[in-house]
C-alpha positions in Angstrom: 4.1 16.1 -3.5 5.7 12.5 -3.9 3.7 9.5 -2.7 5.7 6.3 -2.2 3.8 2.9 -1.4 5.9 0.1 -0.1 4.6 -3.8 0.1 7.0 -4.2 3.4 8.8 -7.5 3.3 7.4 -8.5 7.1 10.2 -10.7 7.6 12.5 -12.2 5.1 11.3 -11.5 1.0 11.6 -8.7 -0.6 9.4 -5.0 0.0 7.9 -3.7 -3.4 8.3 -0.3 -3.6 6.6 2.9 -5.5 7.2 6.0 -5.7 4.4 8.5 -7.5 4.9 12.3 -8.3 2.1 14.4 -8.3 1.7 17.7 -10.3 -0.1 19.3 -12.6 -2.8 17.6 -11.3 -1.8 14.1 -12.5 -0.2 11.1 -10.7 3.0 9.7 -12.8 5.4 6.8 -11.7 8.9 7.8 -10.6 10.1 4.3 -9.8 8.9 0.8 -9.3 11.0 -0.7 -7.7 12.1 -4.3 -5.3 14.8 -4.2 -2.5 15.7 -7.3 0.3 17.0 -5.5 3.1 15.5 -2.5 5.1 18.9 -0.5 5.0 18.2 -0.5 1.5 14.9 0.4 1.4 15.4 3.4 3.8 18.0 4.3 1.3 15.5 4.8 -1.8 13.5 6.8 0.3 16.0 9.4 1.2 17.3 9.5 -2.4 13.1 10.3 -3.2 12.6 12.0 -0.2 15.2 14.5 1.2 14.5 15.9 4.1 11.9 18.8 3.7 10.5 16.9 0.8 6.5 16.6 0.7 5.9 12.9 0.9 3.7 10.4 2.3 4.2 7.3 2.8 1.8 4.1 2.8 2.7 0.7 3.9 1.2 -2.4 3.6 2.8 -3.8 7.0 1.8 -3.1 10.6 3.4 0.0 12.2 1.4 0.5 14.6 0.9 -2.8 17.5 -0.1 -2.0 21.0 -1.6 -5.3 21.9 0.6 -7.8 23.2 -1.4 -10.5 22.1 -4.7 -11.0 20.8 -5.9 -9.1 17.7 -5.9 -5.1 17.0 -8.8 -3.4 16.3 -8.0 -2.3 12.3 -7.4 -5.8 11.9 -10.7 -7.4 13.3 -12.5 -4.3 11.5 -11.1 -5.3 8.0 -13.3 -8.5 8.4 -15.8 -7.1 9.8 -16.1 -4.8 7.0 -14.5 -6.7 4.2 -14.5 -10.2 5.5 -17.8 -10.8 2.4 -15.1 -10.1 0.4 -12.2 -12.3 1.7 -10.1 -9.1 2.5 -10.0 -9.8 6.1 -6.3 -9.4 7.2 -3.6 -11.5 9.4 -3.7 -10.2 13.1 -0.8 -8.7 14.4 0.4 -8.8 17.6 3.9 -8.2 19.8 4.0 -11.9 20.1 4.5 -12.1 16.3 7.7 -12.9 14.8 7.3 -9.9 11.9 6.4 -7.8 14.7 9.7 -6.1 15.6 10.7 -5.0 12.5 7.2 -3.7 10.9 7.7 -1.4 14.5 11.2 -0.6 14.2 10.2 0.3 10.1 7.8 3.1 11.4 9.6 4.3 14.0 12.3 4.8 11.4 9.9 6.7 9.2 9.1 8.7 12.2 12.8 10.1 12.9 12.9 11.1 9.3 9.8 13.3 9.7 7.1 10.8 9.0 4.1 11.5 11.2 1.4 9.2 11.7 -2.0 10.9 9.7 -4.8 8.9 10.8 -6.3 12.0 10.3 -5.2 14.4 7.5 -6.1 18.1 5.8 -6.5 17.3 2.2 -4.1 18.5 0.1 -1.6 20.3 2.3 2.1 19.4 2.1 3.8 18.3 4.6 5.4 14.7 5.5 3.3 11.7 6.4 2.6 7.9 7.0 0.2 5.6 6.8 -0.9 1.9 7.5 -3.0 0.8 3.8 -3.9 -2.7 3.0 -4.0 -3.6 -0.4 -7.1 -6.4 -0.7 -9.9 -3.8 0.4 -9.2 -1.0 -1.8 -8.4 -2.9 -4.8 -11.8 -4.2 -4.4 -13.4 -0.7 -3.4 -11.7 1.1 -5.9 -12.2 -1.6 -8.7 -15.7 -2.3 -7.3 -15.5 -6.1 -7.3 -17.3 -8.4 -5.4 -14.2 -10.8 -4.3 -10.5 -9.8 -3.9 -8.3 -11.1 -6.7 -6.8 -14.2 -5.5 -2.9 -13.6 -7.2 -1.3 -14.5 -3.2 -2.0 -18.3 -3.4 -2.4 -21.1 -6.1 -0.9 -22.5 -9.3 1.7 -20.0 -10.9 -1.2 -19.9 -13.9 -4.1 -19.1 -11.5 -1.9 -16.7 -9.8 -0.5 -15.3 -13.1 -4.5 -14.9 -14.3 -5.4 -13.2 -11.4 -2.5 -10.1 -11.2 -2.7 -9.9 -15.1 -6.2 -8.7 -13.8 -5.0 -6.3 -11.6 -2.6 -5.0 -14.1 -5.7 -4.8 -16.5 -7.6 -2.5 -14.0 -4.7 -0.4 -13.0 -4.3 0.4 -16.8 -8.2 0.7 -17.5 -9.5 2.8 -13.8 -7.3 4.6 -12.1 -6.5 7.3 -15.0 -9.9 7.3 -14.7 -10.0 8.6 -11.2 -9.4 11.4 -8.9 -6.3 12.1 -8.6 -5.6 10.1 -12.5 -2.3 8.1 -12.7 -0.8 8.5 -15.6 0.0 5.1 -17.3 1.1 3.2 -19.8 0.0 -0.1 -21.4 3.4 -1.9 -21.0 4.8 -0.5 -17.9 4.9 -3.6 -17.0 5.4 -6.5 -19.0 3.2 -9.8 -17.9 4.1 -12.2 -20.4 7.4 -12.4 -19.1 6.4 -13.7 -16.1 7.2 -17.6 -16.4 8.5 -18.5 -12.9 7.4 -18.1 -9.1 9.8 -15.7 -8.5 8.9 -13.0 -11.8 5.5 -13.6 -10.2 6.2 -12.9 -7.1 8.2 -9.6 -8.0 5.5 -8.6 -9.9 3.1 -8.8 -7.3 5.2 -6.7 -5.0 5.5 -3.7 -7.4 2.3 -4.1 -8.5 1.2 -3.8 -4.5 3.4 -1.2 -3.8 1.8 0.6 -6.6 -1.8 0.2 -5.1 -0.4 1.0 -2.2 1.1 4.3 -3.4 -2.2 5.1 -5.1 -4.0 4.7 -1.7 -1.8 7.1 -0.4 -2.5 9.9 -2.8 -6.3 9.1 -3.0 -5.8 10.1 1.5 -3.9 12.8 0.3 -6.4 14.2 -1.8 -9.7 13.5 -0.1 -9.0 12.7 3.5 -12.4 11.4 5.1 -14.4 12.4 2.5 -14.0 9.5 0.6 -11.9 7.4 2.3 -12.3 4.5 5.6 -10.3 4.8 8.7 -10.6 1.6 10.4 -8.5 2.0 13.9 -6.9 5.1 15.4 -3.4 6.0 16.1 -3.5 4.3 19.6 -5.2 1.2 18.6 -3.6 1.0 15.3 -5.4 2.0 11.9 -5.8 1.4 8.3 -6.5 4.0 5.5 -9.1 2.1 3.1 -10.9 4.2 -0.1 -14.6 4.4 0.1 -16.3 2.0 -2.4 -16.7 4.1 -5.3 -20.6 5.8 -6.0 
């Protein structure tokens, strides 16, 4: 079972993108990876993913947007739920400018197979997609009491805060259920010197969280993970605070 986690580019940048392998009961990175345009994108996931292939999908974009205007319900119920922590997310809406292409990115997944699992059997194959935001369940699965603030800032602050999230990505989720497999220096943070190293950085590294959110569905379904929506209203898969 592959798991690839993609930080979609909503409009213009760049979409991080991660692709995990599990077997043997272990999580290991295929590819980390950064690509500009969607043709591109789609590409790397059919080179993954033939068709037949066990994967699911998780992106960090809206797929799902019934409401015209307004808010959706996963949206107002990451702040409801997360909002102490300043993971509340943008609302989406078909008004938005992103809007047309974060649809038009699912319904792509869809015609290769992709099916919406707001609701899934663990550990079955098959082919899936989800909608995952990062903030929430780096801060459920890392058990902190703020999100890290890496988006926004001085290039230091910024560079401080996703050195963290590299730090706990190393240090917790070998730790977890399923364990990545990791290295040290699978990425290399002191190269980082400029806006734009930063800001490719954070994409893999979100696309990697991403990924992991994924697999942790996978594995547990509702047992240990939030669904906040539903496929009509739009959802997001979050992982439980850990016990």
């Amino acid at each position: 079972m592959k798991f690839i986690g993609i930080d979609l580019g909503w409009q213009s940048g760049k979409s991080g993108l991660c692709c995990l392998q599990y077997s043997d009961k272990k999580l290991k990175i295929l590819d980390l990876n950064c690509k500009l345009k969607t043709e591109d994108l789609l590409n790397w996931i059919d080179n993954l993913t033939p068709l037949s292939t066990p994967a699911l999908i998780a992106v960090d974009a809206p797929t799902i947007i019934p409401n015209q205007t307004g808010t959706r319900l996963p949206d107002k119920l990451t702040h409801k739920y997360f909002g102490r922590y300043h993971a509340g997310c943008y609302p989406a809406n078909l008004n938005r400018p992103f809007a047309q292409k974060t649809l038009n990115f699912g319904i792509s997944l869809e015609l290769k197979g992709f099916i919406h699992a707001p609701t899934i059997e663990p550990q079955q194959p098959g082919r899936f997609q989800i909608e995952v935001f990062p903030h929430p369940a780096i801060v459920n699965l890392f058990q902190l009491e703020k999100i890290l603030k890496y988006k926004k800032g001085r290039l230091a602050e910024r560079k401080s805060e996703l050195g963290k999230l590299h730090q706990y990505i190393i240090n917790i989720l070998p730790t977890l259920e399923p364990a990545l497999l990791i290295s040290d220096n699978f990425l290399d943070m002191e190269k980082i010197n400029s806006t734009i190293a930063l800001k490719t950085t954070e994409d893999k590294l979100d696309s990697l969280i991403c990924a992991y959110i994924g697999a942790y569905w996978w594995y547990w379904g509702q047992t240990k993970n939030l669904v906040l929506g539903n496929h009509t209203t739009g959802y997001i898969v979050v992982p439980n605070r850990l016990d």
